[in-house]
C-alpha positions in Angstrom: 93.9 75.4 112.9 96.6 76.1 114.9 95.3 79.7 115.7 98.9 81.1 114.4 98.6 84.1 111.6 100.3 84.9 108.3 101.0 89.1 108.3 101.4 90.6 104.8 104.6 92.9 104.4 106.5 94.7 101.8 110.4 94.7 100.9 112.7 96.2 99.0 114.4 93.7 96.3 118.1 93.8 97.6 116.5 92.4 101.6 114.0 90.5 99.8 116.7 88.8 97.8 118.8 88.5 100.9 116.1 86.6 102.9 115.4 84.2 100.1 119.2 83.3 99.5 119.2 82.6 103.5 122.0 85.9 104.0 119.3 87.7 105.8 118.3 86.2 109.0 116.0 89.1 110.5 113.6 92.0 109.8 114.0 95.3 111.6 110.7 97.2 112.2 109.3 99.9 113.8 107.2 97.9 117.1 104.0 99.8 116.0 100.6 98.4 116.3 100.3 96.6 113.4 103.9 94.5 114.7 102.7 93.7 117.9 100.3 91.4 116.5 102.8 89.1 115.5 103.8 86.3 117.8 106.3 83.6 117.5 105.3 80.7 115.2 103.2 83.1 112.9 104.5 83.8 109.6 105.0 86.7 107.3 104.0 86.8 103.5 106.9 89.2 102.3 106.0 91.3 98.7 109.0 92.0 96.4 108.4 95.7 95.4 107.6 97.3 92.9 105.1 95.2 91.7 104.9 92.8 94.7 104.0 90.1 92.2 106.9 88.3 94.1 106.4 86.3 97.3 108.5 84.6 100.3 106.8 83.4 103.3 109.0 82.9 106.1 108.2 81.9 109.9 108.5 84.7 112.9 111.1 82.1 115.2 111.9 85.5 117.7 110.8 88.9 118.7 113.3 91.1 120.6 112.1 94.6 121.4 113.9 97.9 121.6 113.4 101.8 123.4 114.9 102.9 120.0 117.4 102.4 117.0 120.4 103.0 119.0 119.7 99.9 120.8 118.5 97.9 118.3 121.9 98.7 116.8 123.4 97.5 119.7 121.2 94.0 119.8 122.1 93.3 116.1 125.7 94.7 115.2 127.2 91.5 114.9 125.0 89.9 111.9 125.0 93.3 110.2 129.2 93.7 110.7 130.1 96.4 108.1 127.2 98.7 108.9 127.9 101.8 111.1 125.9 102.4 113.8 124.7 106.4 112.7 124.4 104.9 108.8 122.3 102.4 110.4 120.1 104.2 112.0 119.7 106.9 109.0 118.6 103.5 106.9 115.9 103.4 109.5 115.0 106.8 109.1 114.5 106.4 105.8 111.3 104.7 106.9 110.5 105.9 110.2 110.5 109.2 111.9 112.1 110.1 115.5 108.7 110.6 116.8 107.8 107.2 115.3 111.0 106.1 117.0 110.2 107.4 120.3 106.4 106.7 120.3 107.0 102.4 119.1 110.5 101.9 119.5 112.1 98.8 117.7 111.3 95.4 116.8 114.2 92.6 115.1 111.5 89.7 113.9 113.7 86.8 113.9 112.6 84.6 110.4 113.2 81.9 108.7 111.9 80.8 105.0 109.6 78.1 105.0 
């Protein structure tokens, strides 16, 4: 055993979709505990909501952190070209409250399927 982990997550349809087709290169998080587990090599077991009867396992291949979604913004804007920076970070917010925000900051796990 290689000592590397496989971290269970759950998506949406329209990312999980994305990732499998090979349009969606990374994952944006919030960097809370149960992220900074992960290390490079690991890999994620991604569940297709509703049902999450749906799976795609995918290898973690980079980590960049963030202060907040600003920046992350900022790190990513060129893969995710017609997003605006305050709709991105409302997308975010849909997930994630400012004092989540300010208390983790931001993680973009880098994947690829395997």
């Amino acid at each position: 055993m290689n000592g590397k982990q496989t971290h269970r997550m759950r998506l949406h349809p329209d990312p999980f979709d994305r990732i499998r087709s090979g349009q969606k290169t990374d994952e944006l998080r919030l960097n809370d505990e149960k992220r900074r587990l992960i290390e490079i090599g690991d890999r994620i077991e991604f569940s297709k909501r509703p049902d999450f009867q749906e799976k795609l396992t995918v290898e973690v291949v980079s980590l960049n952190t963030y202060p907040d979604f600003a920046t992350l913004y900022e790190g990513v804007k060129e893969r995710y070209p017609t997003s605006d920076k305050n709709d991105f970070i409302k997308d975010l917010r849909q997930y994630y409250s400012p004092e989540d925000e300010a208390e983790f900051g931001a993680l973009e796990i880098g994947i690829r399927p395997v």
